[in-house]
PyMOL Python script that loads the backbone (N, CA, C, O; Angstrom):
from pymol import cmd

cmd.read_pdbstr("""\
ATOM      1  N   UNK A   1       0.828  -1.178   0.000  1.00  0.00           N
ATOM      2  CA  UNK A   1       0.000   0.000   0.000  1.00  0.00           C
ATOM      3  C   UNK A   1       0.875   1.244   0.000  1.00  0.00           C
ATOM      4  O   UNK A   1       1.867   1.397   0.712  1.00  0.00           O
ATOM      5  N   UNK A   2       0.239   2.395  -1.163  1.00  0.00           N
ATOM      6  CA  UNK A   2       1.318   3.582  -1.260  1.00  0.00           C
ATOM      7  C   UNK A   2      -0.039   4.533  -0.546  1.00  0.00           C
ATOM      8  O   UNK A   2      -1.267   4.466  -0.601  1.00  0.00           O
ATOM      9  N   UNK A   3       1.353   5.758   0.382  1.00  0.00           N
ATOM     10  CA  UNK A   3       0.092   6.945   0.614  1.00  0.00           C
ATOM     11  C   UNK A   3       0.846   8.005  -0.054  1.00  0.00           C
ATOM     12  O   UNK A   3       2.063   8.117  -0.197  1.00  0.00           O
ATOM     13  N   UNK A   4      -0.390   8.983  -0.545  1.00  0.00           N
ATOM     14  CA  UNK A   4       0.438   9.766  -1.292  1.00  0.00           C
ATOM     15  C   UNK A   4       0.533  10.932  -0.683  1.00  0.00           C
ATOM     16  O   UNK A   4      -0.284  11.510   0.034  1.00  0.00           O
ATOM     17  N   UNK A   5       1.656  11.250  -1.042  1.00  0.00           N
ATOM     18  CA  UNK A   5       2.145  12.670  -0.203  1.00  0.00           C
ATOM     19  C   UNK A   5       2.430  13.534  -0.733  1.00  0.00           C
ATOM     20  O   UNK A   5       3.401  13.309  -1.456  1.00  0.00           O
ATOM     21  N   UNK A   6       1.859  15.118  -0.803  1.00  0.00           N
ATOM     22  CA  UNK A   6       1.691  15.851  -2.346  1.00  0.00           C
ATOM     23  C   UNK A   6       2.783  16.634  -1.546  1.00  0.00           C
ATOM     24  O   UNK A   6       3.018  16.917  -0.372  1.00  0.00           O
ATOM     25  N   UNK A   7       3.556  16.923  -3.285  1.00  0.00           N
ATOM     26  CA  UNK A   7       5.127  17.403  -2.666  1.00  0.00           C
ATOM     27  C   UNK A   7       5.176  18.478  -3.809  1.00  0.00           C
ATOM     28  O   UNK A   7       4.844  18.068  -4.921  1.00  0.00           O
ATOM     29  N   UNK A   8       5.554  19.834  -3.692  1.00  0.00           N
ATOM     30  CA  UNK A   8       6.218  20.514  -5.513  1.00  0.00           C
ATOM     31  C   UNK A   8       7.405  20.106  -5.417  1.00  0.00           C
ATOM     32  O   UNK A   8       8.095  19.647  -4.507  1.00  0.00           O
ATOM     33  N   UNK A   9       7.604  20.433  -6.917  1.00  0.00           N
ATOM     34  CA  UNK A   9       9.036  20.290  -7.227  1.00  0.00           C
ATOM     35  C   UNK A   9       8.947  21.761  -8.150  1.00  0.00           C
ATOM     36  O   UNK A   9       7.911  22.424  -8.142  1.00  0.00           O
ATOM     37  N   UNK A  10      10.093  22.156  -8.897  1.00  0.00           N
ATOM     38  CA  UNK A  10      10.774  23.013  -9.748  1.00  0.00           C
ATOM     39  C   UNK A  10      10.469  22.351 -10.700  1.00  0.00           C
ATOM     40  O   UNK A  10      10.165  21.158 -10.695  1.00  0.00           O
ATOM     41  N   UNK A  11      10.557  23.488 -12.116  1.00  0.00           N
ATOM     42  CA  UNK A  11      10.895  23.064 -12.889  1.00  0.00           C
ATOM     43  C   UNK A  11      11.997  22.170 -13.590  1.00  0.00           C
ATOM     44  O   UNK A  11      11.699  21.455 -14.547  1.00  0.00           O
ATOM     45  N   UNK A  12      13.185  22.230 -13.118  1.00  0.00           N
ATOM     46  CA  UNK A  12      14.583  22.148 -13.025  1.00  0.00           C
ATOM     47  C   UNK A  12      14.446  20.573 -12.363  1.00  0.00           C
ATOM     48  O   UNK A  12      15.092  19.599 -12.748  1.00  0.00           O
ATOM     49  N   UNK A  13      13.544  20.586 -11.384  1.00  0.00           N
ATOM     50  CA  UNK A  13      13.649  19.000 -10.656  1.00  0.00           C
ATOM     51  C   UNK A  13      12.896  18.473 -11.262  1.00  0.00           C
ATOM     52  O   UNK A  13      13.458  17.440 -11.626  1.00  0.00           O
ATOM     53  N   UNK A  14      12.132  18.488 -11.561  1.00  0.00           N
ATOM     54  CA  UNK A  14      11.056  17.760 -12.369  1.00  0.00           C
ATOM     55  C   UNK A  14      11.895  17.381 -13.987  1.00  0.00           C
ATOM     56  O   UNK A  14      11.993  16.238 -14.433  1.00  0.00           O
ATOM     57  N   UNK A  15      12.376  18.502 -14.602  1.00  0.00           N
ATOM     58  CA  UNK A  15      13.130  17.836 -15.452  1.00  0.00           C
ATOM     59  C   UNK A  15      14.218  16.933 -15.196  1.00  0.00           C
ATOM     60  O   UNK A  15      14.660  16.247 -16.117  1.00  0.00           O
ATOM     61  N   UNK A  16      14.629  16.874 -14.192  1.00  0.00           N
ATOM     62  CA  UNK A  16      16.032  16.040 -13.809  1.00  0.00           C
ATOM     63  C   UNK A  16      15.095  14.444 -13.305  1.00  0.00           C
ATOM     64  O   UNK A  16      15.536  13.367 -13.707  1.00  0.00           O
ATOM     65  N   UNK A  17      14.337  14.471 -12.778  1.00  0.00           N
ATOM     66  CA  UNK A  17      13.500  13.494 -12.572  1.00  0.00           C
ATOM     67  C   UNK A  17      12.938  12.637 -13.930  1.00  0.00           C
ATOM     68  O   UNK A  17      13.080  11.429 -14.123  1.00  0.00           O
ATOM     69  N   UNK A  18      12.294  13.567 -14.768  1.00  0.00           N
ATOM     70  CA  UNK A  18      12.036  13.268 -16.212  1.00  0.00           C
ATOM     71  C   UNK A  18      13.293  11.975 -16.922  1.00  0.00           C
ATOM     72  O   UNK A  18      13.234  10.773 -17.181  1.00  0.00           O
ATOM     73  N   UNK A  19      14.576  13.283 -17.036  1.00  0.00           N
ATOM     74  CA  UNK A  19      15.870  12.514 -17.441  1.00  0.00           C
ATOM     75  C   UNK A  19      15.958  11.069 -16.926  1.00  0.00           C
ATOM     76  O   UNK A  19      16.165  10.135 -17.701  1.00  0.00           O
ATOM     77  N   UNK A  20      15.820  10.925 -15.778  1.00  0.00           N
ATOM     78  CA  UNK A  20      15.936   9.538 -15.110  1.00  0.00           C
ATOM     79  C   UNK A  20      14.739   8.584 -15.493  1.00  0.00           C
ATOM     80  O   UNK A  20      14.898   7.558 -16.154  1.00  0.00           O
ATOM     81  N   UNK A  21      13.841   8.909 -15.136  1.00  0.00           N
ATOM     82  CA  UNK A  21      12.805   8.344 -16.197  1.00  0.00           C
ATOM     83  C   UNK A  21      12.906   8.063 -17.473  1.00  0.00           C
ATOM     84  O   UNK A  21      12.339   7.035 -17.842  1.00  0.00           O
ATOM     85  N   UNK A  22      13.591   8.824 -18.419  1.00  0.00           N
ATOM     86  CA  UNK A  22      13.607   8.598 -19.586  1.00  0.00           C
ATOM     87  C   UNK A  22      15.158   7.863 -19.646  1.00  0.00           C
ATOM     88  O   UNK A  22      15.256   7.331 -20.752  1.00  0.00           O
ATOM     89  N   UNK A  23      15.969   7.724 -19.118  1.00  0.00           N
ATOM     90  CA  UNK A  23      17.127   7.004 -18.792  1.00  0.00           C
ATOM     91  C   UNK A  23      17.155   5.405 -18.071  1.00  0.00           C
ATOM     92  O   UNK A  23      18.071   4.642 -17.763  1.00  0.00           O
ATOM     93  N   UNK A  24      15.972   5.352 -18.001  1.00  0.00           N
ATOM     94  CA  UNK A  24      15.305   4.010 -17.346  1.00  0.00           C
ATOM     95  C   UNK A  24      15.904   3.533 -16.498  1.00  0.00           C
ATOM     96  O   UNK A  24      16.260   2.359 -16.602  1.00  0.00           O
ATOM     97  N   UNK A  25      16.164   4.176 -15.548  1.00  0.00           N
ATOM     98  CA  UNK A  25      16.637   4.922 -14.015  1.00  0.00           C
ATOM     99  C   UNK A  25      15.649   3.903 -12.829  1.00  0.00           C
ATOM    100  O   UNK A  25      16.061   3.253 -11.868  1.00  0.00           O
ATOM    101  N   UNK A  26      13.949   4.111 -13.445  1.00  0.00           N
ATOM    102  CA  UNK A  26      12.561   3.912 -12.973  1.00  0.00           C
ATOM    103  C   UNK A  26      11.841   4.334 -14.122  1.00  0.00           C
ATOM    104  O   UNK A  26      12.026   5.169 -15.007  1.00  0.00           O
ATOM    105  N   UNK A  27      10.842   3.389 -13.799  1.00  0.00           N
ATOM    106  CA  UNK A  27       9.451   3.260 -14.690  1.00  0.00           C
ATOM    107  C   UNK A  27       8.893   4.712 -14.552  1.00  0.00           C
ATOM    108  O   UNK A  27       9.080   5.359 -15.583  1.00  0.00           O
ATOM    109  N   UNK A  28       8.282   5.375 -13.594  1.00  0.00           N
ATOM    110  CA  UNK A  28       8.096   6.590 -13.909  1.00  0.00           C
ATOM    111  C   UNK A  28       8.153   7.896 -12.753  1.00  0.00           C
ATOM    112  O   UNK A  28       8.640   7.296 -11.794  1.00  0.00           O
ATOM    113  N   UNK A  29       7.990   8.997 -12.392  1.00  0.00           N
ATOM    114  CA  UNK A  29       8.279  10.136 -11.841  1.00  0.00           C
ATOM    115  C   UNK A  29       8.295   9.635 -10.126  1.00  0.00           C
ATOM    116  O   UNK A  29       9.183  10.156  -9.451  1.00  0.00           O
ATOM    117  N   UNK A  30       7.254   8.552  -9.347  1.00  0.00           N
ATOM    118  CA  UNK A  30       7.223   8.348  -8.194  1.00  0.00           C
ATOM    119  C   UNK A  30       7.943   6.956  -7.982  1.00  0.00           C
ATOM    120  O   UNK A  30       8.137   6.577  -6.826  1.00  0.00           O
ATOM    121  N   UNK A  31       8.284   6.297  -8.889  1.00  0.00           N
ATOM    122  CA  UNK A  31       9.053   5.742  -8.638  1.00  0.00           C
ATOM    123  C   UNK A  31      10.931   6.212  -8.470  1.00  0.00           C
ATOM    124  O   UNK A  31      11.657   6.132  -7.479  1.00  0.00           O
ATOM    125  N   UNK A  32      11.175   6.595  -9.586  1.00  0.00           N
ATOM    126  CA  UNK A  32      12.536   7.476  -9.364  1.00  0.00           C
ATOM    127  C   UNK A  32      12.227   8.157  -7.746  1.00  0.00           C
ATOM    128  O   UNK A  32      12.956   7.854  -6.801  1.00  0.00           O
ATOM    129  N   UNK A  33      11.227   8.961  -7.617  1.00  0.00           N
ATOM    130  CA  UNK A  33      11.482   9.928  -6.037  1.00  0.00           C
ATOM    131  C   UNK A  33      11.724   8.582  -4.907  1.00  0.00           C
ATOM    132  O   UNK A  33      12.545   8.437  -4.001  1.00  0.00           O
ATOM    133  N   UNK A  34      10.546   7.644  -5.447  1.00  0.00           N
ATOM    134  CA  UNK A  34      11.132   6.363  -4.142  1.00  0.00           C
ATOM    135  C   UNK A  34      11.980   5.722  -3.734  1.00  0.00           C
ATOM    136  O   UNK A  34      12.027   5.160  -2.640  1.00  0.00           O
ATOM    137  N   UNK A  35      13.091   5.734  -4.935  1.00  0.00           N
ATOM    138  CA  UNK A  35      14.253   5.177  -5.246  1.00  0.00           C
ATOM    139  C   UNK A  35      15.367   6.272  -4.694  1.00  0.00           C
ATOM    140  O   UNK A  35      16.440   5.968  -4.172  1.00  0.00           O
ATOM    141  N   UNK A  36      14.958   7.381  -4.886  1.00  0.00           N
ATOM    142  CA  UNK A  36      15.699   8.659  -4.592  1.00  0.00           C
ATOM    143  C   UNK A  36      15.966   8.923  -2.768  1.00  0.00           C
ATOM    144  O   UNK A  36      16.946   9.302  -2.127  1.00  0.00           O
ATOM    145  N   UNK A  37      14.416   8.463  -2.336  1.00  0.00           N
ATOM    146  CA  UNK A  37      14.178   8.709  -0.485  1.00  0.00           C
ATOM    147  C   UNK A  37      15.480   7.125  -0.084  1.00  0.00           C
ATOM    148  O   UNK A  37      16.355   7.119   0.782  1.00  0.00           O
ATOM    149  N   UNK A  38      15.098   5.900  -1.154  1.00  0.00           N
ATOM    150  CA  UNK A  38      15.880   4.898  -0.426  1.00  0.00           C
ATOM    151  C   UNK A  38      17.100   5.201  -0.524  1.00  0.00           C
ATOM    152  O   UNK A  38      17.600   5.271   0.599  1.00  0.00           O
ATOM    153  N   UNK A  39      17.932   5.449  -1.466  1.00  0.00           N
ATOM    154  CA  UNK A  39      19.622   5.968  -1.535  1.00  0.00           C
ATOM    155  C   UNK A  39      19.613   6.947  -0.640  1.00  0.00           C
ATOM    156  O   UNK A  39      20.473   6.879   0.238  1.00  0.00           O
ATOM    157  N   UNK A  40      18.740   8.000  -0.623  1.00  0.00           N
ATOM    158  CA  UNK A  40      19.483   8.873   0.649  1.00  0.00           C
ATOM    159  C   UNK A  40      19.845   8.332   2.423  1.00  0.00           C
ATOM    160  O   UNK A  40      20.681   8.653   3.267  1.00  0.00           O
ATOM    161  N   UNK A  41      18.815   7.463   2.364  1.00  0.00           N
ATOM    162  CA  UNK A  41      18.094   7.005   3.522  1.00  0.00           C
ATOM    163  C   UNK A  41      19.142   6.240   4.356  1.00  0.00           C
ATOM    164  O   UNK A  41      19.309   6.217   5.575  1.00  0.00           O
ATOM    165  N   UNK A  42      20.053   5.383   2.977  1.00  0.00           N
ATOM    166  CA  UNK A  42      21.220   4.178   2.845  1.00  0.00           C
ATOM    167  C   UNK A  42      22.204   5.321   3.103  1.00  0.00           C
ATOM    168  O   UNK A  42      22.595   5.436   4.265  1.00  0.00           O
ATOM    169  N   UNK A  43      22.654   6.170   2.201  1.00  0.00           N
ATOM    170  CA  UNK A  43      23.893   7.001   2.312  1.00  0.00           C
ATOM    171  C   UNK A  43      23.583   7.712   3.915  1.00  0.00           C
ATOM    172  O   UNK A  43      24.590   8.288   4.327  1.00  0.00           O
ATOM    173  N   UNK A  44      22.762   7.757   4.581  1.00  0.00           N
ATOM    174  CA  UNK A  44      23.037   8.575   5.401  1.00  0.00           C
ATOM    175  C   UNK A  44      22.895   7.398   7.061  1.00  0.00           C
ATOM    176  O   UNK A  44      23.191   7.770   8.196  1.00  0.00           O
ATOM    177  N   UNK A  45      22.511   6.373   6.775  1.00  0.00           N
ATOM    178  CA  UNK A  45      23.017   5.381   7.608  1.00  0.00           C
ATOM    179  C   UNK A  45      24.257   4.972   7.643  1.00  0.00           C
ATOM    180  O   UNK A  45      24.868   4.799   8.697  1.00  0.00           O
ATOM    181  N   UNK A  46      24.944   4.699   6.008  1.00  0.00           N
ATOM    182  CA  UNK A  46      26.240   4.665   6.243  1.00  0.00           C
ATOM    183  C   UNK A  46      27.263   5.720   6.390  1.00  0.00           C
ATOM    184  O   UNK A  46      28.473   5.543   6.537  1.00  0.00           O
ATOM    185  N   UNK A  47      26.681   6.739   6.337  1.00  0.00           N
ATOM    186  CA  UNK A  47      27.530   8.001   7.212  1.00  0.00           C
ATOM    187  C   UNK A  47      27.538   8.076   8.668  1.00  0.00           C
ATOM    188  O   UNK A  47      28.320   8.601   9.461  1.00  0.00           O
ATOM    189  N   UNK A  48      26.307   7.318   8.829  1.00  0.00           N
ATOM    190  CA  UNK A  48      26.595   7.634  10.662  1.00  0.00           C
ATOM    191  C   UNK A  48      27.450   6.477  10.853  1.00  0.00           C
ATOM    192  O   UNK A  48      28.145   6.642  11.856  1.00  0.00           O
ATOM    193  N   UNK A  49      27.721   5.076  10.122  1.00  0.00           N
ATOM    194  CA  UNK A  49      28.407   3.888  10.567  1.00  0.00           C
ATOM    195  C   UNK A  49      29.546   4.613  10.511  1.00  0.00           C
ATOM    196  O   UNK A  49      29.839   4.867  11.680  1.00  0.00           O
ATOM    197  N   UNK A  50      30.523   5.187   9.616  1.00  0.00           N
ATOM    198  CA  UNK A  50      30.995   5.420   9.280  1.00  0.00           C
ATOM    199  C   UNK A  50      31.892   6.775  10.284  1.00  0.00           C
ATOM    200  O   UNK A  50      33.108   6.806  10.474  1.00  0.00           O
ATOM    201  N   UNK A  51      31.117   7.544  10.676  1.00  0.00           N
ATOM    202  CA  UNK A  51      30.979   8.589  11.754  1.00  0.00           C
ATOM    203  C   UNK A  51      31.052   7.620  13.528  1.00  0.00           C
ATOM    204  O   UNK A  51      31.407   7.818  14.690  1.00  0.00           O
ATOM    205  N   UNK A  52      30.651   6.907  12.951  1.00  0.00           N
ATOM    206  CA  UNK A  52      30.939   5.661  14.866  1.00  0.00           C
ATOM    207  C   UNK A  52      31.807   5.194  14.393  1.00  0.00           C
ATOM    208  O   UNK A  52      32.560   6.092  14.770  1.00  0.00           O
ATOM    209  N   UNK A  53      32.578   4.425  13.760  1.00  0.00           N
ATOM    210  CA  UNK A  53      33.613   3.880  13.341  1.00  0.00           C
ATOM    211  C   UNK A  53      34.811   4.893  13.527  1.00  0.00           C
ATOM    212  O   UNK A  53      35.720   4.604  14.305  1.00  0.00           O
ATOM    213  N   UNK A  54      34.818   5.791  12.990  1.00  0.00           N
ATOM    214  CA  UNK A  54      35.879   7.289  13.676  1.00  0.00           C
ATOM    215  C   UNK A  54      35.703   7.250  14.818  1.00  0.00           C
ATOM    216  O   UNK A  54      36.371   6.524  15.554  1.00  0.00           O
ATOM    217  N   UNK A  55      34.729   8.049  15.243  1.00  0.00           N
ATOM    218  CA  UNK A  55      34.953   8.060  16.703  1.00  0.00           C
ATOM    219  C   UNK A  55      35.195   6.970  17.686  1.00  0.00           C
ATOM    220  O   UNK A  55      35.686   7.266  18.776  1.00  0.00           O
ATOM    221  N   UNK A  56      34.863   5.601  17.372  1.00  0.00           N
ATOM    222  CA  UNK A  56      35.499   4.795  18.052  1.00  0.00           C
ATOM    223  C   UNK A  56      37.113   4.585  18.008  1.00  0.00           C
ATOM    224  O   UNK A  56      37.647   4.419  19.105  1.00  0.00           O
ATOM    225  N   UNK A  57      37.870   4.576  16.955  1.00  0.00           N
ATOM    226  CA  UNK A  57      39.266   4.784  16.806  1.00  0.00           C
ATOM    227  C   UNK A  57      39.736   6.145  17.597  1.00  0.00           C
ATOM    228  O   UNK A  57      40.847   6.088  18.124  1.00  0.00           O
ATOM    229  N   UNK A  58      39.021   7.309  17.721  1.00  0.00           N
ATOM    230  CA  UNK A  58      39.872   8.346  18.209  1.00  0.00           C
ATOM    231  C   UNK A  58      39.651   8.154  19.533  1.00  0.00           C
ATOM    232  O   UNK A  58      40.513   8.624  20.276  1.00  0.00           O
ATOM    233  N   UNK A  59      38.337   7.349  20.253  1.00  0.00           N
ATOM    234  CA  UNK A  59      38.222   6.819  21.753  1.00  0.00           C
ATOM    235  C   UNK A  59      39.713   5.919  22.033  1.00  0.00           C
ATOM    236  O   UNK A  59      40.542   6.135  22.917  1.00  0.00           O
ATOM    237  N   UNK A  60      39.738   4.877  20.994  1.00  0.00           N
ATOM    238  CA  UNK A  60      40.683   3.972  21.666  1.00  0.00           C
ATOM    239  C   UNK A  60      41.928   3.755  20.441  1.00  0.00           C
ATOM    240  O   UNK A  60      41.761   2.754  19.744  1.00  0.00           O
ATOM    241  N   UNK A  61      42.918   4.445  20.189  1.00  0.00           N
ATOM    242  CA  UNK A  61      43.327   5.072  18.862  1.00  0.00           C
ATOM    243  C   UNK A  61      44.214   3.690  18.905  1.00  0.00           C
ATOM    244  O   UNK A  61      44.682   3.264  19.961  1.00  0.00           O
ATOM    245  N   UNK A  62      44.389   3.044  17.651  1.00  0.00           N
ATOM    246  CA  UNK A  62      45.126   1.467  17.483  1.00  0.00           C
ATOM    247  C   UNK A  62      46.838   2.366  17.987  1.00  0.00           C
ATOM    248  O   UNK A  62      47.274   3.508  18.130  1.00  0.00           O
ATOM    249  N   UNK A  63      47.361   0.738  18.108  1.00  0.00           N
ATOM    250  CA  UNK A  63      48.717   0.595  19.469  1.00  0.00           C
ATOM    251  C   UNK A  63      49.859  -0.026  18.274  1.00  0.00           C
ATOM    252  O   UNK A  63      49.781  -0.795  17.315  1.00  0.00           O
ATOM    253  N   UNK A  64      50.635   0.553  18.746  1.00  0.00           N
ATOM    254  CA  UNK A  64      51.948  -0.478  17.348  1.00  0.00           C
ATOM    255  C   UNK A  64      51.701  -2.189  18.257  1.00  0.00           C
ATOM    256  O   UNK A  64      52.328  -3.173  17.864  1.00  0.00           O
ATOM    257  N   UNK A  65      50.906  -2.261  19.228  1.00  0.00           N
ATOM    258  CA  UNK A  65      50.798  -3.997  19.530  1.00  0.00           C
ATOM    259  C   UNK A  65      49.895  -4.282  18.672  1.00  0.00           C
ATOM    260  O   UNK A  65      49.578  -5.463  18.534  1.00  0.00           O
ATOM    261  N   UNK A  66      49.369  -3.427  18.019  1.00  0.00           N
ATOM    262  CA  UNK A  66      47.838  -3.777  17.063  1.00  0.00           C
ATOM    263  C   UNK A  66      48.203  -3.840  15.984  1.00  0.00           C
ATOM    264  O   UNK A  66      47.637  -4.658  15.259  1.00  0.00           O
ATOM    265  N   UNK A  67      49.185  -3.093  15.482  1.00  0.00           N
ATOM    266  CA  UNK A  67      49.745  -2.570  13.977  1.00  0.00           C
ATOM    267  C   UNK A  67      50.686  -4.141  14.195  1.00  0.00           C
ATOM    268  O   UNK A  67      50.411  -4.913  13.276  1.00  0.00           O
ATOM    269  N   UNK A  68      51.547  -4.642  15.047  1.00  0.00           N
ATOM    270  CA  UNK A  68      52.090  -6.222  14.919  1.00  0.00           C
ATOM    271  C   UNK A  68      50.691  -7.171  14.952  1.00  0.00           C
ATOM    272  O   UNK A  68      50.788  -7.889  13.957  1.00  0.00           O
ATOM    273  N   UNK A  69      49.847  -7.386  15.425  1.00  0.00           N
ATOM    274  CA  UNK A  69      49.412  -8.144  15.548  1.00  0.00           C
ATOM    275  C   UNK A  69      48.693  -8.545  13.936  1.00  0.00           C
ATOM    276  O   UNK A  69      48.463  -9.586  13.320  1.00  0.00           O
ATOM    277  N   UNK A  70      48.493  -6.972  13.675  1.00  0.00           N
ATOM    278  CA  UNK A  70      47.613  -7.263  12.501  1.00  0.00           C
ATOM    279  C   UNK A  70      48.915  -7.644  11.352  1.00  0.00           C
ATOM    280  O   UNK A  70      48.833  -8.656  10.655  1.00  0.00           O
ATOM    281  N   UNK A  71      49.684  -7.033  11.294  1.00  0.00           N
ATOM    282  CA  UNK A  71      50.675  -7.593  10.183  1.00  0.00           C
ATOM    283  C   UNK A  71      51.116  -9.086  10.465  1.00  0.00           C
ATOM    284  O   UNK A  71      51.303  -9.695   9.412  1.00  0.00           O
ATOM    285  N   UNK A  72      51.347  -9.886  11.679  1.00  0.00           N
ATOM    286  CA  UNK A  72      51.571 -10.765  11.973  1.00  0.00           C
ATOM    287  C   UNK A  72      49.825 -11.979  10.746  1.00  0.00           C
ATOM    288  O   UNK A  72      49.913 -12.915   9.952  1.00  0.00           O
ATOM    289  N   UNK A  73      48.819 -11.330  11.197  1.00  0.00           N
ATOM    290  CA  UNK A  73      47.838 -12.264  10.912  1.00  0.00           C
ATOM    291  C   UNK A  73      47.885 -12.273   9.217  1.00  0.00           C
ATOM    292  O   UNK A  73      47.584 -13.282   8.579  1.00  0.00           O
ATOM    293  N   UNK A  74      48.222 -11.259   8.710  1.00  0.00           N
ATOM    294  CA  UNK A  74      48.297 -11.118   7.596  1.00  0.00           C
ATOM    295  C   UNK A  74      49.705 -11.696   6.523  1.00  0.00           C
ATOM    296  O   UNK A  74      49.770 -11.837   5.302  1.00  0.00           O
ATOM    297  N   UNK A  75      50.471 -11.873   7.358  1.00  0.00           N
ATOM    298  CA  UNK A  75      51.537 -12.764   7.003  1.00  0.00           C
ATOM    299  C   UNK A  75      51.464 -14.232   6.892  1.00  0.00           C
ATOM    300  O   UNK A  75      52.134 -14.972   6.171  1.00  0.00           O
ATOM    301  N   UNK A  76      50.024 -14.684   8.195  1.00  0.00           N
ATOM    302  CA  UNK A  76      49.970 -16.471   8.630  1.00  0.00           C
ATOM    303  C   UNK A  76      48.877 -16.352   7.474  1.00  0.00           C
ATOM    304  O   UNK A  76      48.913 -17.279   6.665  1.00  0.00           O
ATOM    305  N   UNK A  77      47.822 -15.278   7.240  1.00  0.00           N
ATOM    306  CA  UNK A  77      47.020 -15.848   5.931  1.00  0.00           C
ATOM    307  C   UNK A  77      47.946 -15.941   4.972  1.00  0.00           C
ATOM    308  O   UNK A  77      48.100 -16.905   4.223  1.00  0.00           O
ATOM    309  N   UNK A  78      48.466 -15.109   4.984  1.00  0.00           N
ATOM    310  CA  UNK A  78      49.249 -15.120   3.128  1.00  0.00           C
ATOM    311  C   UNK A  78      49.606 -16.600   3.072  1.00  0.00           C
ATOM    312  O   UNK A  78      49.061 -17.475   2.400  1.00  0.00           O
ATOM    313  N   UNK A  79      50.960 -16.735   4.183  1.00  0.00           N
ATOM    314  CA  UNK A  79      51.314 -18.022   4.053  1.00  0.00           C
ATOM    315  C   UNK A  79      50.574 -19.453   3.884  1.00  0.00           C
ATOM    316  O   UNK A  79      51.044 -20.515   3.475  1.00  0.00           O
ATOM    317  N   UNK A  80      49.609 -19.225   4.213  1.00  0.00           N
ATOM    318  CA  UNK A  80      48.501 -20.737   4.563  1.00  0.00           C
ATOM    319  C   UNK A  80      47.717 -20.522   3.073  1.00  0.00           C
ATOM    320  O   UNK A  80      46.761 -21.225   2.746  1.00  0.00           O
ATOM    321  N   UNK A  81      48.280 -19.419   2.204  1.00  0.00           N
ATOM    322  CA  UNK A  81      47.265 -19.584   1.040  1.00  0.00           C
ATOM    323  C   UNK A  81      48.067 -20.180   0.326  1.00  0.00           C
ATOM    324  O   UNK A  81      49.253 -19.940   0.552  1.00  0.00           O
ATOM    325  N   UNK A  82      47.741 -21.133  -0.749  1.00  0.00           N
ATOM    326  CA  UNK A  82      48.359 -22.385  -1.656  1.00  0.00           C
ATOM    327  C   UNK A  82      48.514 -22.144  -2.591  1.00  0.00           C
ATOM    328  O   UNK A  82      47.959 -22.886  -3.402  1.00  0.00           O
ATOM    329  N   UNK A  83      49.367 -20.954  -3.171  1.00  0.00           N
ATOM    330  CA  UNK A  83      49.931 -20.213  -4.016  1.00  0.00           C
ATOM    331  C   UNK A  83      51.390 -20.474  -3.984  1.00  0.00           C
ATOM    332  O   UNK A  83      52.145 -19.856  -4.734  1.00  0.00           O
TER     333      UNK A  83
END
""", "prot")
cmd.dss("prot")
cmd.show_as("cartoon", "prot")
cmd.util.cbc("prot")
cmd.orient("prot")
């Protein structure tokens, strides 16, 4: 079930909307905008992951015991690969 939610646009958006439509982007004008709310929706969840992921490193900022450990693990994969 869709509810509809009366929105303007510009001229200018409406043609850029058009383009995508006619670029077969989406079938037609409310589909592109639905497609448009989900990418933002995604990009701005993975900005906040992305935004906790920083700030967790500048809470607990990696240790040269971390910088060995990780080169260490990355040496036992390499090696164990059958190349």
């Amino acid at each position: 079930m869709t509810t509809p939610v009366p929105t303007r646009f510009t001229d200018e958006e409406l043609a850029l909307i058009d383009e995508l439509v006619a670029g077969g982007v989406a079938e037609n004008r409310s589909a592109v905008i639905r497609r448009g709310v989900r990418l933002l929706a995604e990009s701005v969840r993975r900005s906040q992951i992305g935004a906790t992921i920083a700030d967790s490193y500048r809470d607990q900022p990696q240790t040269p015991e971390d910088d060995e450990l990780a080169m260490a693990n990355a040496v036992a994969m390499t090696e164990a690969e059958p190349w």
